[in-house]
C-alpha positions as CSV (number, residue, x, y, z in Angstrom):
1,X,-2.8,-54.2,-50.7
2,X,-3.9,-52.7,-53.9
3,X,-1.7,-49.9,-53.7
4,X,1.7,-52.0,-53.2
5,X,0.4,-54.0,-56.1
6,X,-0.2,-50.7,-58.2
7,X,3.0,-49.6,-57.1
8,X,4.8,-53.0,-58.0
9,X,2.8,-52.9,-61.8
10,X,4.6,-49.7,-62.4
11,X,7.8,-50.2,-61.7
12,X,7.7,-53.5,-63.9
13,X,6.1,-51.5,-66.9
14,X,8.9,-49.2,-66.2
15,X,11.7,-51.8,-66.1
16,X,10.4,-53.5,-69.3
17,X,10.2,-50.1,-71.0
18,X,13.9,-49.1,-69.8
19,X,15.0,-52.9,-71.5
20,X,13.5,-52.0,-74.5
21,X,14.3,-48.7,-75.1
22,X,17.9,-49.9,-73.6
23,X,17.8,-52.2,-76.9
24,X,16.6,-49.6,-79.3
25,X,19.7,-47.4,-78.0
26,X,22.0,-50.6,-78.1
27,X,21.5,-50.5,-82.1
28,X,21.4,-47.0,-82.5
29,X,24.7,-46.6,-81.1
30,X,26.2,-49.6,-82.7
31,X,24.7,-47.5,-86.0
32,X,25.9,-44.2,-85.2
33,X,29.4,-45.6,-83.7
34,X,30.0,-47.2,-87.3
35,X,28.5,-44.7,-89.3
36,X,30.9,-42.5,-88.2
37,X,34.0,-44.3,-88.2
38,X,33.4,-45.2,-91.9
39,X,32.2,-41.4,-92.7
40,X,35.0,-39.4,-90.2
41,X,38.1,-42.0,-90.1
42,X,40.2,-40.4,-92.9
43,X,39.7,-37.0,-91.8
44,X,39.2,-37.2,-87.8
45,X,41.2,-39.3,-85.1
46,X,39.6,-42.3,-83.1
47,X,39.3,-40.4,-80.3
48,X,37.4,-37.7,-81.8
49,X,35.3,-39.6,-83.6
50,X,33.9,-41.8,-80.4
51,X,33.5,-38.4,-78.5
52,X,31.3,-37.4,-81.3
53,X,29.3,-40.3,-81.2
54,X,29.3,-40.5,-77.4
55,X,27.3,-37.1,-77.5
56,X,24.7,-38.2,-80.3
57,X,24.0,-41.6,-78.3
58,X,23.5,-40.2,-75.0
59,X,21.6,-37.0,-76.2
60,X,19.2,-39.8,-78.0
61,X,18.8,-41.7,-74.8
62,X,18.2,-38.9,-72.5
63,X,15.6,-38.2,-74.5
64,X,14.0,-41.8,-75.2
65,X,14.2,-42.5,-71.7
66,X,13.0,-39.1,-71.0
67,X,9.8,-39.7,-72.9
68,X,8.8,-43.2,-72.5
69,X,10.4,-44.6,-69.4
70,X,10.2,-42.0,-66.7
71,X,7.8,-39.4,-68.6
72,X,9.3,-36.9,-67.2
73,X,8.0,-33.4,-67.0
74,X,10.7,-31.8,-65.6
75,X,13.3,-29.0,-66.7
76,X,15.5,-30.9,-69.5
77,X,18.8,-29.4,-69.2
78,X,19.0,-30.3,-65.3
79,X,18.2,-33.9,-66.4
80,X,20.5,-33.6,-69.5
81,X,23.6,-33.1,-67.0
82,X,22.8,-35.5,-64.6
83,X,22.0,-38.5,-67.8
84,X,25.3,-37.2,-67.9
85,X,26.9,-37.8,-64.7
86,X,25.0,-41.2,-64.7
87,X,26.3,-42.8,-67.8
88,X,30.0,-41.4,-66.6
89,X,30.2,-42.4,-63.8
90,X,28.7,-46.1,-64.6
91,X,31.3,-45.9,-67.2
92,X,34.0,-45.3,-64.8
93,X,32.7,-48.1,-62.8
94,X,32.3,-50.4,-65.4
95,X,35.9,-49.8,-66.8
96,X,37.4,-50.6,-63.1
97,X,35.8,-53.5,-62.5
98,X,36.4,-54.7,-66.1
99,X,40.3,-54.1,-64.9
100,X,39.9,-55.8,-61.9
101,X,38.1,-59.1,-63.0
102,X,40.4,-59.5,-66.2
103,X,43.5,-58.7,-64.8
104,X,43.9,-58.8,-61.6
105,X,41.8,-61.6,-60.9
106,X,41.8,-63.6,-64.6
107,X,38.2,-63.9,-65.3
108,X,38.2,-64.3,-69.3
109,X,37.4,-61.2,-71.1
110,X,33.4,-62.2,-72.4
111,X,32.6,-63.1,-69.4
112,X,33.5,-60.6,-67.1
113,X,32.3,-57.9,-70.4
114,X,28.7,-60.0,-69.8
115,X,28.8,-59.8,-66.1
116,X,29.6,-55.9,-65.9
117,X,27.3,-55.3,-68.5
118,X,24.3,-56.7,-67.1
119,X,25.3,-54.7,-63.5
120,X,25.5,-51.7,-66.1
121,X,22.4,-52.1,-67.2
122,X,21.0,-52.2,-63.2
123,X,23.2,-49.2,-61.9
124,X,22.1,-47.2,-64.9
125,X,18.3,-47.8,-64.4
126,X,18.6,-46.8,-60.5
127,X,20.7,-44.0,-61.4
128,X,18.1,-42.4,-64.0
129,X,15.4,-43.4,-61.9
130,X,16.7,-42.4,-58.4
131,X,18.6,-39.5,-59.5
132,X,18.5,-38.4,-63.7
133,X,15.1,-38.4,-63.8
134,X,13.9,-37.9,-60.1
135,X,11.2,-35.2,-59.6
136,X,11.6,-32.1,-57.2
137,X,9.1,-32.2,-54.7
138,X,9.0,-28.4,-54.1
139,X,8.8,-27.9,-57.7
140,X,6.4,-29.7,-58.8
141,X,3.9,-28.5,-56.1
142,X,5.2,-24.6,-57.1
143,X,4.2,-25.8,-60.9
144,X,1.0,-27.3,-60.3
145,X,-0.4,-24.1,-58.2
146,X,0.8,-21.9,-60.9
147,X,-1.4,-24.1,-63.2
148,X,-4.1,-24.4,-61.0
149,X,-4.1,-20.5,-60.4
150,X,-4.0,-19.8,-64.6
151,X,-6.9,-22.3,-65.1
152,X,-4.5,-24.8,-66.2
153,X,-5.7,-28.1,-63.8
């Protein structure tokens, strides 16, 4: 019994620290996004522009979420690619069903932007936690006997 409610603890400590770094990240990028429209628009197309600021807001998620949701320890650049394939894909996703709901079904705009959003925000925390984020068994016991072998543990 007290381990399920351990276990349960966690995972809403988690949650409420994925919301709130989720908000941080949600001003950042609003920041960046319009920083550099008003700093690049003369010079650099739309396009390039939201590129540029897709890879600064993701690259400062990875590593919020990195350090003070999932506190992870493992190699960054694996997890780098697959914050990667998570936010993509949700994307992708999120820009279908946004189709669907406006246009082929009619739902107004705000509403269906509110209703994908919030399923965003759920598909994106399992995704990180389930897959970004998700430790290697093997690994980690390979990591912790070399540590325990140097004098590390």
């Amino acid at each position: 019994m007290a381990a399920l409610l351990s276990a349960f603890l966690r995972t809403r400590v988690k949650t409420l620290r994925y919301l709130l770094v989720g908000g941080v990240n949600t001003a950042f990028g609003y920041c960046v996004n319009v920083g550099l429209y008003y700093a690049l628009h003369t010079q650099q197309q739309l396009f390039a522009i939201c590129l540029l600021a897709n890879v600064v807001c993701i690259t400062e998620a990875f590593f919020l979420h990195r350090l003070f949701v999932f506190k992870s320890r493992e190699p960054w650049l694996r997890e780098y690619l697959r914050c990667y394939a998570v936010y993509g894909s949700t994307m992708l996703v999120a820009t279908v069903a946004l189709w669907l709901l406006v246009d082929a079904l009619g739902v107004p705009f705000w509403f269906a932007q509110m209703l994908v959003l919030t399923i965003s925000v759920a598909v994106s925390f399992i995704g990180h936690d389930q897959f970004t984020f998700k430790k290697v068994r093997g690994e980690n016991e390979r990591q912790k006997a070399d540590h325990h072998r140097r004098g590390m543990l």
